[in-house]
N, C-alpha and C positions, 0 to 999 in steps of 0.2 A: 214276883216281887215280895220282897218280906213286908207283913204285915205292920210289924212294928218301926218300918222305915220314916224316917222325920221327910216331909217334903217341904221344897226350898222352888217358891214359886218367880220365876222371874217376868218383868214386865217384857218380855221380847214374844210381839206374834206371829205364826208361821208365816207369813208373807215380806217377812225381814229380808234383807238384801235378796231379794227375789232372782236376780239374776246370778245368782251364786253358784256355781256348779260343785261336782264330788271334788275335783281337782281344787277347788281352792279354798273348802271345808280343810280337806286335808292337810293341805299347802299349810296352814294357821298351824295346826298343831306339829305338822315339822317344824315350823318355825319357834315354834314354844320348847319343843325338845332340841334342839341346836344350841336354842340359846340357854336352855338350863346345863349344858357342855359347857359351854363358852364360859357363862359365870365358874362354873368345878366342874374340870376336867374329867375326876374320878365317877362323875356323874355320866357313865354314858347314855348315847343314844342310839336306839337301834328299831330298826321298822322288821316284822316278819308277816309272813301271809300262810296261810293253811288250805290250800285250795280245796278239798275237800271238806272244809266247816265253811269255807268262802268269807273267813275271816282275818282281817288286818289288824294288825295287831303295833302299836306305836309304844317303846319301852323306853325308861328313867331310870337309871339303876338306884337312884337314891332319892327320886324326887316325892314330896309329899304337898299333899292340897288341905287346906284350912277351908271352913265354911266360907268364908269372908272372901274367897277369892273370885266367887259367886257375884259380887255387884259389879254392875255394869262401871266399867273406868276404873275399877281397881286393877295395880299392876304390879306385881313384885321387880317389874324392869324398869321403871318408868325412871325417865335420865342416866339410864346408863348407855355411855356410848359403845359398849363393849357387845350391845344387842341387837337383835331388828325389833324386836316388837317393841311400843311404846305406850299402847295403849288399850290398852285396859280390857280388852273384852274378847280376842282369843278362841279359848277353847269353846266358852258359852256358843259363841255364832257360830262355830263348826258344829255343835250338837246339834243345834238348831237345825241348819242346812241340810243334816246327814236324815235328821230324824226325819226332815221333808221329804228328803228322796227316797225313804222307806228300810232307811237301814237303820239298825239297832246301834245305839253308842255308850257303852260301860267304862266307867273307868274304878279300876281297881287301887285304891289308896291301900295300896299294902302296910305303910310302914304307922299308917292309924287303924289299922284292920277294918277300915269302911270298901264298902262297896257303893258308889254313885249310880244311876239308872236316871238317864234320862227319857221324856217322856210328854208329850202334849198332853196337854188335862182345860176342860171345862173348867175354868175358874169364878169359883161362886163371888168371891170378891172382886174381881174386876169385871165379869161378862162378858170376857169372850175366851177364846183358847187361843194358851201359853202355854210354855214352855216351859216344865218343871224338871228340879234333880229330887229323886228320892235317897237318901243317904240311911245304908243301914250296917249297924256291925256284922263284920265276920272276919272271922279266925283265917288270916291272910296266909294262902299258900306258897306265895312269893316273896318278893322284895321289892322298894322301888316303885314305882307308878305306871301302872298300865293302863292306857286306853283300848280296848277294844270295839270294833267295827265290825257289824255283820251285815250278811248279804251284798260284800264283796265279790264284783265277779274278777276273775285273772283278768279279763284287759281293762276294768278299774284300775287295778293294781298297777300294771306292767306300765300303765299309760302315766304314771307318775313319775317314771324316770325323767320325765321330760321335764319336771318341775323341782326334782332335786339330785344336787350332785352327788349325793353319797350312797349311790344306788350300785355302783361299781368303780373299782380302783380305777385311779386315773394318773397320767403323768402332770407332773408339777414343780415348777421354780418357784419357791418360800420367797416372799420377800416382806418388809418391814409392811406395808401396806395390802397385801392377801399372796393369793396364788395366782402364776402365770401357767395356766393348762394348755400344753406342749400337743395332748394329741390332736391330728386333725380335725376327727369330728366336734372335737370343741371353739373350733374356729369360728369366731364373730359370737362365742356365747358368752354373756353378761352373769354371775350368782354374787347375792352379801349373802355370808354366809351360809354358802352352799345349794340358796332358793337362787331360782332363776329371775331375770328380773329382766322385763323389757328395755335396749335397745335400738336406735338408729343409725348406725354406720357401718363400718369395711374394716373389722379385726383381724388382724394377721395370727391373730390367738386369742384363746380364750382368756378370762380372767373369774375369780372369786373374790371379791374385795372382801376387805374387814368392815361391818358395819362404821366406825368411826370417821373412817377416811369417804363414806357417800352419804349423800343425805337422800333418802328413797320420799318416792311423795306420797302423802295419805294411804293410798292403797299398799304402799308397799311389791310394787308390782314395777314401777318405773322408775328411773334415776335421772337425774341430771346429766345429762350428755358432756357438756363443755368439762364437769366433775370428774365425769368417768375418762374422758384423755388424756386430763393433768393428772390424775392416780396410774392411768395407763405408764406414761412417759416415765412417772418420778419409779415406776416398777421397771421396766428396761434399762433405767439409766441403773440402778441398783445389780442390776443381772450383769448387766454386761461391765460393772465395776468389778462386782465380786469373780468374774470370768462363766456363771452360768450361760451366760450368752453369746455368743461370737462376734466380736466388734462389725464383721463383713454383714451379718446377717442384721445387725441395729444399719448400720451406712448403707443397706439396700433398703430399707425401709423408709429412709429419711429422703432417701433420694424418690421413690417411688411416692412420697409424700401421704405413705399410711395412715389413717385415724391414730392406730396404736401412738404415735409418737407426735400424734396432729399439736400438741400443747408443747413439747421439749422445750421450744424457745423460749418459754417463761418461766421454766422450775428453778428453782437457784442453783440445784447440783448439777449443771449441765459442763461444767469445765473439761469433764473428759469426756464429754460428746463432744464437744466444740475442736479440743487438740487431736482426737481423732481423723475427725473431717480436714481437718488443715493438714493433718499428716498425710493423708490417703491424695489429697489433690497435689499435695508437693510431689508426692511420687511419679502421679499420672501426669504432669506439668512439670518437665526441669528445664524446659526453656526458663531465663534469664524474667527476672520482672513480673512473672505471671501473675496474675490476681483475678480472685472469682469473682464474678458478675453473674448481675440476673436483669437489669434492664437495658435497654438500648443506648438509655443517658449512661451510663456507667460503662457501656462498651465504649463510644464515641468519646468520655474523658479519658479514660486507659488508655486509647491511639492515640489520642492526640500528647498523651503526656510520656509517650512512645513506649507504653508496657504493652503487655503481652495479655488481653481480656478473655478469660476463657469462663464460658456462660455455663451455673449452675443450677440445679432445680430449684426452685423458690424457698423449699423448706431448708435446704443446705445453706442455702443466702440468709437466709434470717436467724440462722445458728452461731453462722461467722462473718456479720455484719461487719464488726468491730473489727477483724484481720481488713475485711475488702477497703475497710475506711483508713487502716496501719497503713495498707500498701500504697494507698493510692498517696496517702501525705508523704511517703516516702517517694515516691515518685515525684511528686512539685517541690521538695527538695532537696532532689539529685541534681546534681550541677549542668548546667545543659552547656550546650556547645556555644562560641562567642562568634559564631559564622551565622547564630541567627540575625533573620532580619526582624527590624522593628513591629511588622504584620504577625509575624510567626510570635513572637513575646509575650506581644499585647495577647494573641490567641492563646498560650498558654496561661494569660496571668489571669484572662476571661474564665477560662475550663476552673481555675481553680479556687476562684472565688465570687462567683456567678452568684451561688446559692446564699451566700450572704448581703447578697444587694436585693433594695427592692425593684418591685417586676417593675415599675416604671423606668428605674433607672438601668435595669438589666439591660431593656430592651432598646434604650437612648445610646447605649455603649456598644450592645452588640452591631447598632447600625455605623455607628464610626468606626470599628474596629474594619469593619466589611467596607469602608472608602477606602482603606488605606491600601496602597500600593504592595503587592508581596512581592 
């Protein structure tokens, strides 16, 4: 360590988030280089490894670090919705962590010709050991921002594909809200940009969201469930407009009542999911009358108001609520036959406007309807 290096003592002790492992040391600073991409593009990001120095190596083609980025809760992201990280302390807790587990962590500020070295030290002003950066010039061989990590072993390394997607090309539908990852092995996997991020349900594909469109909680580690289905849904309905998708392939899923599409019913752009599903049942249904049901009362009014009830999966019924309720008002006012008898009437005129009576009276009426002679 160069002599003449400034030290930059922080209040953080080794026994800070204790439960921390290499994977989520790391996890932070991919997340810090993604999102310096995110904000400029032309800033890339790249991880390499050197198995024989057994060093990780995390690259910024343009990025540069100010002293000041040093205090805890400072954040050069902080409200933008265009990032994951939010708050303020990053790289420092990954040094920290890294430096516990006994690896070495350098970051090369190329573009101020500093070299950063961090380091636990006896702090004569506080009394006890913390966590210090020594910051010393030198004549930058590079460009751009490099952190370097030693005493990386390869399944260190190897074992971090599992926490970022940009570890190997993958197939992908773009959509306004992230990416829909097509290959199998990405089935049921959750990433905001590109980190993995805990899940609970039944994916029929992967996904990447845009930080904007999830709200991740404190850790940065989980999402909102109910969030991730209505971004799921509003991205299918996207796909299968734009034609990425195959309508059969969304209408097997709605039917199968998949997570992926568990929210549809409630996005507002759902019109051409709704004229879809009406289409495909007109097909498989060209008896005369027919209309989609999904409860028993909705079979038993369809017979009796002499249509044709043909029972849909639940998710299909609350898509095209609104046709099953078209059809059936078109049926109570399809001219019925004058050979009915009085019994038979009153029973249609009951089926059709039941729901609008109260249960007291429903139930005074359905007993007089049932004396009356058929």
């Amino acid at each position: 360590m160069n002599n003449t290096a400034e030290c930059y003592e922080l209040t953080l002790t080794p026994n800070y988030v204790s439960d921390w492992t290499f994977n989520d040391a790391v996890r932070e600073l991919i997340q810090n280089g993604t999102d310096q991409e995110v904000l400029d593009p032309s800033n890339k990001f790249d991880i390499t490894y050197d198995n024989s120095k057994k060093s990780l190596k995390l690259t910024n083609s343009k990025s540069k670090l100010s002293v000041n980025t040093l205090l805890l809760g400072r954040s050069s992201k902080s409200n933008n919705e265009e990032t994951v990280g939010q708050f303020g302390e990053g790289y420092k807790i990954a040094a920290l962590v890294l430096n516990r587990l006994g690896k070495t962590f350098t970051i090369y500020n190329n573009e101020k010709n500093e070299i950063w070295e961090s380091k636990f030290k006896n702090s004569e002003k506080w009394k006890e050991k913390i966590l210090a950066f020594y910051v010393s010039k030198n004549e930058a061989s590079g460009s751009g921002l490099v952190i370097e990590i030693k005493n990386v072993s390869y399944k260190e390394y190897s074992d971090l594909e599992e926490i970022w997607l940009g570890f190997y090309e993958y197939e992908k539908i773009n959509t306004t809200y992230g990416e829909i990852l097509t290959d199998e092995y990405q089935e049921n996997l959750i990433y905001v940009n590109g980190l993995r991020i805990g899940f609970n349900g039944d994916l029929k594909y992967g996904y990447n969201f845009k930080p904007k469109y999830i709200k991740l909680e404190r850790d940065r580690k989980t999402c909102d469930g109910w969030e991730a289905k209505i971004t799921t849904s509003k991205m299918l309905t996207e796909a299968m407009i734009n034609g990425d998708i195959k309508q059969e392939k969304i209408q097997k899923m709605i039917e199968e009542d998949s997570d992926d599409i568990y929210q549809m019913d409630i996005i507002g752009d759902n019109n051409k999911i709704k004229e879809m599903l009406i289409d495909a049942f007109d097909k498989q249904n060209e008896k005369p009358f027919s209309v989609p049901v999904h409860t028993q009362d909705q079979v038993a009014k369809v017979k009796a108001l002499g249509g044709n009830p043909i029972v849909v999966p639940y998710r299909v019924s609350t898509l095209i609520k609104s046709e099953t309720e078209k059809r059936i008002q078109e049926l109570i006012n399809f001219p019925k036959s004058t050979a009915m008898t009085i019994r038979e009437r009153f029973d249609l005129w009951f089926i059709s406007y039941q729901d609008k009576l109260p249960s007291n009276a429903r139930l005074e009426i359905r007993e007089l309807i049932d004396k009356l002679e058929i």
